[in-house]
C-alpha positions in Angstrom: 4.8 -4.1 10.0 3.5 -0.7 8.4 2.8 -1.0 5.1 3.0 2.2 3.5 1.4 3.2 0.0 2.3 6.7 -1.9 -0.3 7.8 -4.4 -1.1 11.0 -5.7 -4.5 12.5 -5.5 -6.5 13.9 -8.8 -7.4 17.1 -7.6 -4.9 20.9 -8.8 -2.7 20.7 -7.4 -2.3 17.2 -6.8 -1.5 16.0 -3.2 1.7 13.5 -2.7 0.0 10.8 0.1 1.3 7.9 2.0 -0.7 5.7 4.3 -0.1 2.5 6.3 -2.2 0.2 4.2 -1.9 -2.6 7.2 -4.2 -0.5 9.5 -7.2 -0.4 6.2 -9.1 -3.6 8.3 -7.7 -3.5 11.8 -10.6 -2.8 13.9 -9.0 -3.9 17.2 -6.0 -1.2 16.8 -9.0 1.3 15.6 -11.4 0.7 18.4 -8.0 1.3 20.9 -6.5 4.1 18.8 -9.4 6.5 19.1 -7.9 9.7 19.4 -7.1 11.5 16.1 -3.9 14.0 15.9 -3.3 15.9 12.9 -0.4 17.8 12.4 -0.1 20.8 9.8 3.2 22.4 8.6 3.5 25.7 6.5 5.7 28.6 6.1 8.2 26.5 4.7 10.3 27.1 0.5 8.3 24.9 -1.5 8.2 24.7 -5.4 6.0 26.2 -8.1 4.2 22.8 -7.6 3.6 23.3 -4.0 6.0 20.9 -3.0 9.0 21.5 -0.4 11.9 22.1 -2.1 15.1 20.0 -1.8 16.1 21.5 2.3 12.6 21.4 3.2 11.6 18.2 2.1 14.8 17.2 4.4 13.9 18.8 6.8 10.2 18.0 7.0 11.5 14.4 6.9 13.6 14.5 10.0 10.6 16.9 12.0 8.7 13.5 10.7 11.0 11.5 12.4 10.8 13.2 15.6 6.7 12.6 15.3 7.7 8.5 14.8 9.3 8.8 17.8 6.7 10.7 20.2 4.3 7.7 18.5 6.2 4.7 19.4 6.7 6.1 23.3 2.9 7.3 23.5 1.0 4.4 22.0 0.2 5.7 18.7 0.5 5.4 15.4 1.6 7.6 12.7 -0.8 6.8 10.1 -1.0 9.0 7.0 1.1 12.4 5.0 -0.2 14.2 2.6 2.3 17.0 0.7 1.0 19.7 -1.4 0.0 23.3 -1.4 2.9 24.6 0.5 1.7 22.5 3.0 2.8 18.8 5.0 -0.1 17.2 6.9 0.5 14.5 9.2 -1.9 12.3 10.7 -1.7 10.2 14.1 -4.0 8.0 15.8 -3.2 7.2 19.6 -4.9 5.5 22.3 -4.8 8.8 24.5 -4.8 12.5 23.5 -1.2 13.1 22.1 -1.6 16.6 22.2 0.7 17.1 24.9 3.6 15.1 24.0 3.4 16.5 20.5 3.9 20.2 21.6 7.2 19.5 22.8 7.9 19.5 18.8 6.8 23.4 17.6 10.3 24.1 17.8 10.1 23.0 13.9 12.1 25.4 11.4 8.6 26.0 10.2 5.1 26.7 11.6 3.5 24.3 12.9 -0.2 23.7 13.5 -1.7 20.9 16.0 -5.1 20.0 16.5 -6.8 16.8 18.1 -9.8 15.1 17.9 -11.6 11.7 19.1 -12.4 10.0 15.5 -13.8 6.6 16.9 -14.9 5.8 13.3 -11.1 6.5 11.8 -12.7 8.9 9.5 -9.6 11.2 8.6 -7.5 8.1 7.7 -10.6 6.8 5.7 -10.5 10.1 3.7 -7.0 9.0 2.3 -7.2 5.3 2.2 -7.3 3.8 -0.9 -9.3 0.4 -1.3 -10.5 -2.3 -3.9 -8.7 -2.2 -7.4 -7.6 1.6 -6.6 -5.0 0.3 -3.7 -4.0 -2.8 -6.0 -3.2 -0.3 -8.7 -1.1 1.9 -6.2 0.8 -1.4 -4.8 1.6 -1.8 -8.2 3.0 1.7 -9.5 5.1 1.8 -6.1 6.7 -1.5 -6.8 7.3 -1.1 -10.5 8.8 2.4 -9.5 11.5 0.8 -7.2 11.9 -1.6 -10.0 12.8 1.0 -12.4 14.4 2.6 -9.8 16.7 -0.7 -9.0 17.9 -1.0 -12.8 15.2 -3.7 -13.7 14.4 -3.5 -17.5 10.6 -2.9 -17.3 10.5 -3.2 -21.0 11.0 -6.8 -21.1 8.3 -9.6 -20.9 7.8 -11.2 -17.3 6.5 -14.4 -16.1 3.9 -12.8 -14.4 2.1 -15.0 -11.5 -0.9 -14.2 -9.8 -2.0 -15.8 -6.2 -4.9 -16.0 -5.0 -6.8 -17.6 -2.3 -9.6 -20.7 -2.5 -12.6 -21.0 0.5 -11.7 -25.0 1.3 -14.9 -25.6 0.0 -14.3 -24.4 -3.6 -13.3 -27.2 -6.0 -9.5 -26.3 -6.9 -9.6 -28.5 -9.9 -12.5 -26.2 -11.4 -10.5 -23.3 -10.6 -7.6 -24.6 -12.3 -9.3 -25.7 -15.6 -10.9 -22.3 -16.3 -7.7 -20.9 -15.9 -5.9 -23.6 -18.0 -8.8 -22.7 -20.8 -7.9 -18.8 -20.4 -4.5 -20.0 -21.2 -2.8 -19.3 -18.0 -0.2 -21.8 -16.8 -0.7 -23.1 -13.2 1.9 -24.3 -10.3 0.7 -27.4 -9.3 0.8 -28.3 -5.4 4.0 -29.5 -4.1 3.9 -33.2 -3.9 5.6 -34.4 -1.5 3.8 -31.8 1.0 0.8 -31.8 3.3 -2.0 -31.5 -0.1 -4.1 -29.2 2.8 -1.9 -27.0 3.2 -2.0 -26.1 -0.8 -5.4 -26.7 -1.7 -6.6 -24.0 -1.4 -3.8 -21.8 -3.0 -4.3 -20.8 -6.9 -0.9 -19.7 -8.9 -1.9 -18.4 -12.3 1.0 -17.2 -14.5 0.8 -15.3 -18.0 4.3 -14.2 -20.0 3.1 -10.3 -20.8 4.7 -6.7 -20.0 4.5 -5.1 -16.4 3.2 -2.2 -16.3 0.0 -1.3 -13.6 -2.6 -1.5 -16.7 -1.9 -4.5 -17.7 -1.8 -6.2 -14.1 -4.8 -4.5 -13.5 -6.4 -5.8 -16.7 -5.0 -9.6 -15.9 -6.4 -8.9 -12.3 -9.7 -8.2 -13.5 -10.0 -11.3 -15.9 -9.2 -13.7 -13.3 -11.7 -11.8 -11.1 -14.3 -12.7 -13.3 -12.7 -16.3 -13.5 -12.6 -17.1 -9.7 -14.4 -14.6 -7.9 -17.6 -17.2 -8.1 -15.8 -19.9 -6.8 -15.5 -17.3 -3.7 -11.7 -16.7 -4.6 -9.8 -13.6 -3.4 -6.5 -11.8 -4.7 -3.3 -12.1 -2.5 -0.3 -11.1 -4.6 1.2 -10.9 -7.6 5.0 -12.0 -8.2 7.4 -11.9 -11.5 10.2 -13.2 -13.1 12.3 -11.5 -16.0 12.2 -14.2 -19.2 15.9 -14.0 -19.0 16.6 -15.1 -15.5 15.0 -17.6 -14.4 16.7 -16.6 -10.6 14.7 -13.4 -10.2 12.0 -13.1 -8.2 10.3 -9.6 -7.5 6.5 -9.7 -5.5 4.0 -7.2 -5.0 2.0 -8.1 -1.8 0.0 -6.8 1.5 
């Protein structure tokens, strides 16, 4: 299942990118999908910003569409767009040459400009995938916009909990009491389940207000915490103070 990550970039003007964050450490699609196509679009109304406007943007999305569906019958991937400067890139990768089957599209409202090339080392998609803290933070800004977006009060406190993930070697109950002494709260293991199938899970929850600072700044403290213990981040999930029912999560 694509996972797919919108960020803008910091250069003037700023580019609008998505990318399939699910491809970032799948070398056996890579090492299949070696051929690169890239996809330019111009000549369409954009803003002052460089964006499409409101009938281009539509456009562009259905022509984006019609690329999905060359993809899906060709063995390939659409893997990355970038909007900006009057101009909509689109990037595939395919395990042959999709040239071909992607000129049967240049009957586009706009001008379109193809161009292939074999990228065994993904390099092009590299050039736009995030990674580290700098994909965490974008996870985060893209949920708490469709929060926002959804009515959710992002003013409010949250029951914020953070999982993350033991080696079976580590020594839970360490974990747990450096967290306990940072003053997080942790879920203990369900009881009456099979204890090895938990112990090596970490739930850490703090009450505090959501916005991508601040669950970048609780990220990093319990980096420092349990990244010696070998731990690594999975997700992060959070409840409203007021209702105890919702349930919102922010993971891969």
């Amino acid at each position: 299942m694509p996972e797919w990550i919108p960020y803008e970039t910091s250069d003037s003007p700023a580019l609008e990118v998505t990318f399939d964050a699910d491809l970032i450490g799948d070398r056996d699609f890579q090492h299949t999908h070696p051929h690169c196509a890239t996809l330019i679009l111009s000549q369409f109304p954009a803003g002052s910003d460089g964006q499409p406007e409101d009938g281009a943007a539509d456009a562009l999305f259905a022509f984006e569409q019609r690329v999905e569906a060359q993809c899906s019958t060709n063995d390939a991937a659409l893997v990355c767009t970038a909007s900006g400067n009057r101009a909509y890139m689109l990037v595939a990768y395919s395990a042959q040459p999709l040239t071909a089957a992607l000129q049967a599209l240049t009957d586009a409202p706009f001008h379109v400009e193809i161009s292939s090339k074999l990228d065994e080392g993904w390099g092009i998609y590299a050039s736009y995938a995030l990674h580290g803290e700098e994909l965490e933070r974008a996870r985060d800004a893209d949920l708490l916009a469709q929060m926002h977006e959804s009515g959710e009060d992002l003013d409010a406190d949250f029951d914020v909990t953070f999982v993350w993930t033991l080696p079976q070697t580590a020594n839970l109950n360490e974990a747990n009491a450096l967290l306990r002494d940072a003053g997080f709260e942790i879920d203990e293991p369900i009881e009456d389940e099979p204890t090895e199938d938990y112990e090596n899970i970490i739930a850490a929850t703090r009450t505090m207000d959501l916005t991508v600072d601040t669950l970048a700044s609780v990220r990093a403290e319990l980096g420092k915490l349990l990244a010696p213990l070998g731990a690594t981040y999975d997700y992060w999930e959070a409840s409203p103070l007021d209702d105890d029912d919702a349930n919102l999560e922010a993971m891969p």
